[in-house]
C-alpha positions as CSV (number, residue, x, y, z in Angstrom):
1,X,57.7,54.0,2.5
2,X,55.6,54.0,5.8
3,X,52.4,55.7,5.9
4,X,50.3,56.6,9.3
5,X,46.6,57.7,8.3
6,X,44.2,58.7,11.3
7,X,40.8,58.1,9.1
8,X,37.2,57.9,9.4
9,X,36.7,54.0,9.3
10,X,38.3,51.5,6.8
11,X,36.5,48.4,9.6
12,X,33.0,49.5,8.5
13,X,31.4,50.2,5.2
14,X,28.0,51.4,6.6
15,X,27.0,55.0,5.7
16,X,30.4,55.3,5.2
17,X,31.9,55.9,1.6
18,X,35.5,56.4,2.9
19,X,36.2,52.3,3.7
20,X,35.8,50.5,0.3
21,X,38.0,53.5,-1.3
22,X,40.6,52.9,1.6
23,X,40.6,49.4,1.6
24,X,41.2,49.2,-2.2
25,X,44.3,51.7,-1.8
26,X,45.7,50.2,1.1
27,X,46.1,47.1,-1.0
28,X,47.5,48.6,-3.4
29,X,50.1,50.5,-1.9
30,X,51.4,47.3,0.1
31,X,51.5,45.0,-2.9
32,X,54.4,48.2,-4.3
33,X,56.5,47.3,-0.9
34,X,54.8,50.2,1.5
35,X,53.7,50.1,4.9
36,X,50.6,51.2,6.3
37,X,49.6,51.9,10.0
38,X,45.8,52.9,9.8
39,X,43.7,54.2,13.1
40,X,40.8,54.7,13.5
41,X,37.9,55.3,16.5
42,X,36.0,51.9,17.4
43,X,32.5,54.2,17.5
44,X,29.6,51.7,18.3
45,X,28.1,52.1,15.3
46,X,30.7,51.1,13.1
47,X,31.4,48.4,15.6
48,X,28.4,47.0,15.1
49,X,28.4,47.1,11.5
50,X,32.3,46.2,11.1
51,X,32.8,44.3,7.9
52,X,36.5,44.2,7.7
53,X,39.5,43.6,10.7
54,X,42.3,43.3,8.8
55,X,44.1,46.0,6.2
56,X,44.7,44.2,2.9
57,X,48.1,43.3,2.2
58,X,49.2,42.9,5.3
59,X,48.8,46.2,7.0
60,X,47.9,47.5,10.0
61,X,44.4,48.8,11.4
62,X,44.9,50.4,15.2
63,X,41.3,50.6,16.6
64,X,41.1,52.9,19.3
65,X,38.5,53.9,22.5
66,X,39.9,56.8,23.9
67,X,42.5,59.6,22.2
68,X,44.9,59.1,24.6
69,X,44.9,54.9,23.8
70,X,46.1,56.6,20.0
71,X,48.8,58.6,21.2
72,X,49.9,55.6,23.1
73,X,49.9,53.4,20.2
74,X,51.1,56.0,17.8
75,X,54.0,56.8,18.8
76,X,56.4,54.4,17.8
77,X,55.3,54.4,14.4
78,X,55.2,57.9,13.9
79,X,58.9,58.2,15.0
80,X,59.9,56.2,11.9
81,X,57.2,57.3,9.5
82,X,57.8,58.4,5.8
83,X,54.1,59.7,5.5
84,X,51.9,61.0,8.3
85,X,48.1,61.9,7.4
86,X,44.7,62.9,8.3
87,X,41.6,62.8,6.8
88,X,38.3,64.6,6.7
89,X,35.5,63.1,8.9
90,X,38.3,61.3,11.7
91,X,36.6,61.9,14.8
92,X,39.5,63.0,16.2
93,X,41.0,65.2,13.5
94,X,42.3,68.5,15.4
95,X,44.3,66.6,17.8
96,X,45.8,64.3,15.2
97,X,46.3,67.4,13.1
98,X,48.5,68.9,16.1
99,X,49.9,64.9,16.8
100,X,51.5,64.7,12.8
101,X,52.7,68.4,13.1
102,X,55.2,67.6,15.6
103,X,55.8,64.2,14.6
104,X,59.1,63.2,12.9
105,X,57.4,62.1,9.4
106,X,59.0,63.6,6.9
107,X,55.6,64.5,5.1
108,X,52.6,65.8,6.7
109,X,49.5,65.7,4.8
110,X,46.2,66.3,5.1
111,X,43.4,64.3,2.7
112,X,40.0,65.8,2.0
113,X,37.8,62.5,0.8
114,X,34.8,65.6,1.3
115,X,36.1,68.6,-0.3
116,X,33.2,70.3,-1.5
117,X,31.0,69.7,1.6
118,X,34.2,70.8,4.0
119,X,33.9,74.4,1.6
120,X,30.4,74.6,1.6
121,X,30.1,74.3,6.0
122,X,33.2,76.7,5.7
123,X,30.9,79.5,3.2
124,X,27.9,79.2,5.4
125,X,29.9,79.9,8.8
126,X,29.3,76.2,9.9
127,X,31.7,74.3,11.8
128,X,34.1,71.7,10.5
129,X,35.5,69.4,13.6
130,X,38.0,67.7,11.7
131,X,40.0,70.8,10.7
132,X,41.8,73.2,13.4
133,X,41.9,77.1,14.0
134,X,45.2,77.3,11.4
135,X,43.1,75.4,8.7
136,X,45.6,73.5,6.5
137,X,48.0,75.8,6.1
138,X,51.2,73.8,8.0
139,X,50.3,70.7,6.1
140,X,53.4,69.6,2.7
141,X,50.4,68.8,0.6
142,X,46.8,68.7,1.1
143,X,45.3,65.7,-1.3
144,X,41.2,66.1,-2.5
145,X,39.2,63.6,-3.5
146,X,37.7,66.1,-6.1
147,X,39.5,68.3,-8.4
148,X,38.2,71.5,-10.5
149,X,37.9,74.7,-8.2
150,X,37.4,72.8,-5.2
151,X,41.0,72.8,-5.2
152,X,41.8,77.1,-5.4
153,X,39.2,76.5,-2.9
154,X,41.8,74.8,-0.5
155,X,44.0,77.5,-0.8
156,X,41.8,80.3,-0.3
157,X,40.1,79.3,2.4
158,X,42.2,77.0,4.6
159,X,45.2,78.3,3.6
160,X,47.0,75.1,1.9
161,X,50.8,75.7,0.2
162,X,50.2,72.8,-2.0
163,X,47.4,70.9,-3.1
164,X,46.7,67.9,-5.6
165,X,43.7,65.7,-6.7
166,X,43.4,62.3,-5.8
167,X,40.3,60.8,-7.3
168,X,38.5,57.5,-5.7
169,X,39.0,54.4,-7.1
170,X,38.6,50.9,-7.1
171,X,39.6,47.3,-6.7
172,X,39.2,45.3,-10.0
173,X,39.8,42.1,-8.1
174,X,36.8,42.8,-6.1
175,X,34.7,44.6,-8.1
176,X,34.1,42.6,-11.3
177,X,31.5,40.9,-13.5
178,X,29.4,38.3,-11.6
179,X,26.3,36.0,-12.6
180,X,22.9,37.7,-11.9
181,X,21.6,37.5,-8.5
182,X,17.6,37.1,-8.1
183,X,17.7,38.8,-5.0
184,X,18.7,42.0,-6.4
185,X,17.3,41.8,-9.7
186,X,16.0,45.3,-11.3
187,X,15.2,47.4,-13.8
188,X,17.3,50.5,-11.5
189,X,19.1,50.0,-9.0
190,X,20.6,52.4,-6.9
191,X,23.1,52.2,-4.0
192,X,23.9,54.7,-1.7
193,X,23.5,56.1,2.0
194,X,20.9,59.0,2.4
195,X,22.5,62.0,2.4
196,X,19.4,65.3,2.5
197,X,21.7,67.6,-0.3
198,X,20.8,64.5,-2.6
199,X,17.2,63.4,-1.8
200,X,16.1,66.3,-4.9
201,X,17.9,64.3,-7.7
202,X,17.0,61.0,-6.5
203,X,14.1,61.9,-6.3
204,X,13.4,62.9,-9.8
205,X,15.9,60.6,-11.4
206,X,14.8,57.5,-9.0
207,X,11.5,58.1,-7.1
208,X,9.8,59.4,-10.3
209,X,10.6,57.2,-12.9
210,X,9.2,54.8,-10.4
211,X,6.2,56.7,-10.3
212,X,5.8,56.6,-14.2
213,X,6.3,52.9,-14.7
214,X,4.4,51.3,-12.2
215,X,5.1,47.7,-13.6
216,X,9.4,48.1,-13.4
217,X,11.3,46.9,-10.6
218,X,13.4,49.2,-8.5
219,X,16.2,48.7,-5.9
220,X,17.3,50.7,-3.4
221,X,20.2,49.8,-0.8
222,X,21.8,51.6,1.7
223,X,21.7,53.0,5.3
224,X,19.6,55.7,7.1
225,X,16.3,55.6,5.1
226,X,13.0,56.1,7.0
227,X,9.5,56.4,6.6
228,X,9.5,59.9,4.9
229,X,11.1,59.0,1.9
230,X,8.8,58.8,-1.0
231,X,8.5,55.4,-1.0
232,X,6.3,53.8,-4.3
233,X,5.0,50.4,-4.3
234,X,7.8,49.4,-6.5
235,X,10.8,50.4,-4.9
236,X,12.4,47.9,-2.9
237,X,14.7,48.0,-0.3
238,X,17.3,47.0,1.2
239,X,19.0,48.2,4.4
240,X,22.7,48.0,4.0
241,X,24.5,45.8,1.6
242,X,28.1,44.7,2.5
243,X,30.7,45.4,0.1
244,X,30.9,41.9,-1.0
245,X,27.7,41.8,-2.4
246,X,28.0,45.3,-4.3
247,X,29.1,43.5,-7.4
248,X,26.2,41.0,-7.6
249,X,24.0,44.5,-7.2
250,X,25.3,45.8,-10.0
251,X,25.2,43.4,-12.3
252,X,21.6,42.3,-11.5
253,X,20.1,45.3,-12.3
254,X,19.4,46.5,-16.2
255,X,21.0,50.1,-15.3
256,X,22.5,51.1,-12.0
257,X,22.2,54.9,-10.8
258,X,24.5,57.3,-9.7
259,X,23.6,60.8,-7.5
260,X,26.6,63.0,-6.3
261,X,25.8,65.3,-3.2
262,X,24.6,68.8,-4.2
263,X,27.7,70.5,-2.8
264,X,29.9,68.3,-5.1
265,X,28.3,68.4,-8.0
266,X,28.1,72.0,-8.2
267,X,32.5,72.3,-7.9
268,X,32.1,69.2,-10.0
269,X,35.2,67.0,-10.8
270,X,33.8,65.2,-8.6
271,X,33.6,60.8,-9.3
272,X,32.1,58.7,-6.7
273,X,33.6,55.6,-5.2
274,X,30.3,54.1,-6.7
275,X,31.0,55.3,-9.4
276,X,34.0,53.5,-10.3
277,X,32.8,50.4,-8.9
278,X,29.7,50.0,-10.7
279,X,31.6,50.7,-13.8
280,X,34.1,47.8,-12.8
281,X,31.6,45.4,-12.6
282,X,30.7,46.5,-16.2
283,X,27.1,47.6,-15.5
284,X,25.6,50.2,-17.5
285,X,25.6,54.0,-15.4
286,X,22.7,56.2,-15.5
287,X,24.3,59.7,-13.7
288,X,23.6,63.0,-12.7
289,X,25.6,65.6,-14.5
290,X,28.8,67.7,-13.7
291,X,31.0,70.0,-14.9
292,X,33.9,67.7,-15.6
293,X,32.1,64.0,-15.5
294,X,33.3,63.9,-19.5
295,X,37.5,63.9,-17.9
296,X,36.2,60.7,-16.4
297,X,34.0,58.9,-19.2
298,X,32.6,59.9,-22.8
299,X,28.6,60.6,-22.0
300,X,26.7,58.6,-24.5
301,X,29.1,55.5,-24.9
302,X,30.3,55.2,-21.8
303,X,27.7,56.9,-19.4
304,X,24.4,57.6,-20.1
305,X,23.5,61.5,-18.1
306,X,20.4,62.8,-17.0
307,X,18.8,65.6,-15.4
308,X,14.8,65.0,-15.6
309,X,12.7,62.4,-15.0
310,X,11.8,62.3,-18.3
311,X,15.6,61.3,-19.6
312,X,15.9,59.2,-16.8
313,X,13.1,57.0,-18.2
314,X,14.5,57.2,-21.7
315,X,17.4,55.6,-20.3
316,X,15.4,52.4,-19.5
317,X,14.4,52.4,-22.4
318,X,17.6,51.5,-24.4
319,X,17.6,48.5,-25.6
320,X,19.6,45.4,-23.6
321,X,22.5,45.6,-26.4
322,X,23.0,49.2,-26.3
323,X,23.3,49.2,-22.0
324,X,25.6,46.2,-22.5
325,X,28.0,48.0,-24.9
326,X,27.9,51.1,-22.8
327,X,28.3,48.9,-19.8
328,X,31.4,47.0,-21.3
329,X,33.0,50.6,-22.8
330,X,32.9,52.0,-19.0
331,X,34.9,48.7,-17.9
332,X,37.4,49.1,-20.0
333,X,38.0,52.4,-19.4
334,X,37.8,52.1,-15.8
335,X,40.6,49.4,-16.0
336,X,42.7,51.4,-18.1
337,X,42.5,54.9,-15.8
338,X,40.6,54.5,-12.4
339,X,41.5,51.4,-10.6
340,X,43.4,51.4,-6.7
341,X,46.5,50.1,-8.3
342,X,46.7,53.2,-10.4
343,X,46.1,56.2,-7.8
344,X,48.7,54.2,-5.5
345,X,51.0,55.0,-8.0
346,X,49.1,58.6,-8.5
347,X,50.1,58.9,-5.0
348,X,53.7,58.2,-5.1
349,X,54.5,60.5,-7.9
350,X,52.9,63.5,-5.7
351,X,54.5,62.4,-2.5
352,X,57.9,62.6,-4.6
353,X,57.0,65.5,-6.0
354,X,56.2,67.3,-2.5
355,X,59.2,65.6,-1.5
356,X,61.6,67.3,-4.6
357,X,60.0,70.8,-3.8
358,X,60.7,70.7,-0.3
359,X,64.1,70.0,-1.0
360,X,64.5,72.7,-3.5
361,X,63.1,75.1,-1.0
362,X,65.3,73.9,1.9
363,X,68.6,74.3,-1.0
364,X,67.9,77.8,-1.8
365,X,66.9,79.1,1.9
366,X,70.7,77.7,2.8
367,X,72.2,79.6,-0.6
């Protein structure tokens, strides 16, 4: 199977929760055999963050100045392409909507990796510039990185026939177990790009646990932080961290936090990236709570939830032996149910499945 994705970027991990996900899955699908043709803008900030040139496996990565350099080298492999998609966030996603339309791929799909934040701009009358005037309505399947009512919320209000969940992931080989490193030793550690619709519960499951133990060490990494976040004299920082050192982040700090945007975790069903990789790495996970975090792991032995400051700070204060047990339950059940290997074959069965019910449609228009 080919597959054409025009994407956010896979070349650049900063402030930019699409590429590890992508890279992982890419993998994936061309260790089962499949092709993959990935393009994406070369935006200058990206560029100059670019952690990645080559698609794992062997694919392809198209980087791009100008739209008409995409059509150019689009083209040919749209005209022998099983699978052509888009994605939320490409820069260029209502003319690459209109480009896989008319294409020749025998599937045309459309993959929300923001769901909840596309339905939430579309409520409040804000605009969404990767999704044209006819929504997602002409689109064989439309895929969503979260599941729940996000989902009827595809269908009511961008109009898609046929919609599935596919859930992030993650790489085992990549993200695994590693020996403590000193640089990014902690009692918390969090990791992840500022986002405003999640400053609230960072700051009271982050900023004020730091505030009420003034002698434990805390670890924050990720882009686009400034001067008026509440910064206490034991939070740390550190201003982006490349993907290959997430896995000695995680497994340096005691407990490792997790915050899902506000828009996601109130659809819920709603697993980060992070997530999952924190989880493969084995490191204990202190999270915010959603309606249907417990599909994903079993609170209290596999994930430890909070939603005050005050249970944030118990947290800490399980003991070394408990976090490692809940740490090593989380790995094994991330193995068994959540790595790239697994949604690669998630993905196949609902291609096939799009595939079958097209089919049947086609058969019994003819009859």
């Amino acid at each position: 199977m080919k597959l054409v994705i025009f994407g956010l970027s896979v070349s650049s991990s900063w402030g930019n929760g699409h590429a590890t996900l992508w890279r992982g899955l890419c993998g994936a699908l061309a260790r089962r055999g499949h092709d993959i043709v990935f393009l994406e803008r070369d935006l200058p900030f990206y560029a100059s963050h670019r952690d990645l040139t080559d698609l794992p496996g062997g694919g392809q990565l198209i980087l791009y100045r100008e739209w008409q350099n995409a059509l150019d080298a689009a083209a040919p492999h749209l005209a022998d392409a099983d699978v052509a998609m888009v994605t939320s966030y490409c820069p260029d996603g209502v003319v690459a909507t209109d480009l896989v339309l008319l294409s020749a791929a025998q599937l045309k799909v459309f993959y929300d990796l923001d769901t909840p934040v596309t339905l939430s701009r579309l409520a409040e009358g804000l605009p969404v510039d990767y999704i044209g005037p006819r929504g997602l309505a002409d689109f064989d399947v439309v895929l969503s990185y979260t599941g729940g009512r996000s989902l009827d919320g595809l269908r009511r209000q961008l109009g898609a026939r046929r919609v599935a969940p596919l859930y992030g992931s993650v790489d085992p080989d990549i993200h695994k177990p590693v020996p403590v490193d000193e640089r990014f030793r902690a009692d918390l550690g969090y990791l992840g790009t500022f986002a405003a619709d999640r400053q609230a519960a960072v700051r009271e499951l982050f900023v004020e646990p730091a505030r009420g133990l003034p002698h434990s060490r805390f670890l924050l990494a990720g882009s686009m932080y400034d001067g008026s976040f509440p910064w206490q004299p034991n939070i740390f920082f550190i201003d982006h961290l490349a993907p290959a050192d997430h896995p000695a982040f995680y497994c340096s700090t005691r407990l490792t936090l997790n915050v899902t945007r506000r828009s996601m975790a109130e659809t819920g069903y709603c697993p980060s990236g992070r997530l999952f990789e924190a989880t493969a790495c084995g490191a204990p996970v202190l999270s915010d709570c959603w309606v249907g975090l417990d599909q994903f792991f079993e609170p209290g032995s596999e994930i430890l939830l909070a939603g005050s400051t005050e249970e944030a700070i118990a947290a800490l204060d399980r003991s070394p032996k408990e976090l490692r047990r809940i740490g090593s339950a989380a790995r094994e059940h991330t193995l068994a149910k959540h790595t790239a290997a697994i949604r690669a074959v998630e993905l196949e069965r609902i291609l096939d499945q799009t595939w079958g019910s097209r089919a049947e449609s086609a058969e019994m228009e003819t009859v």
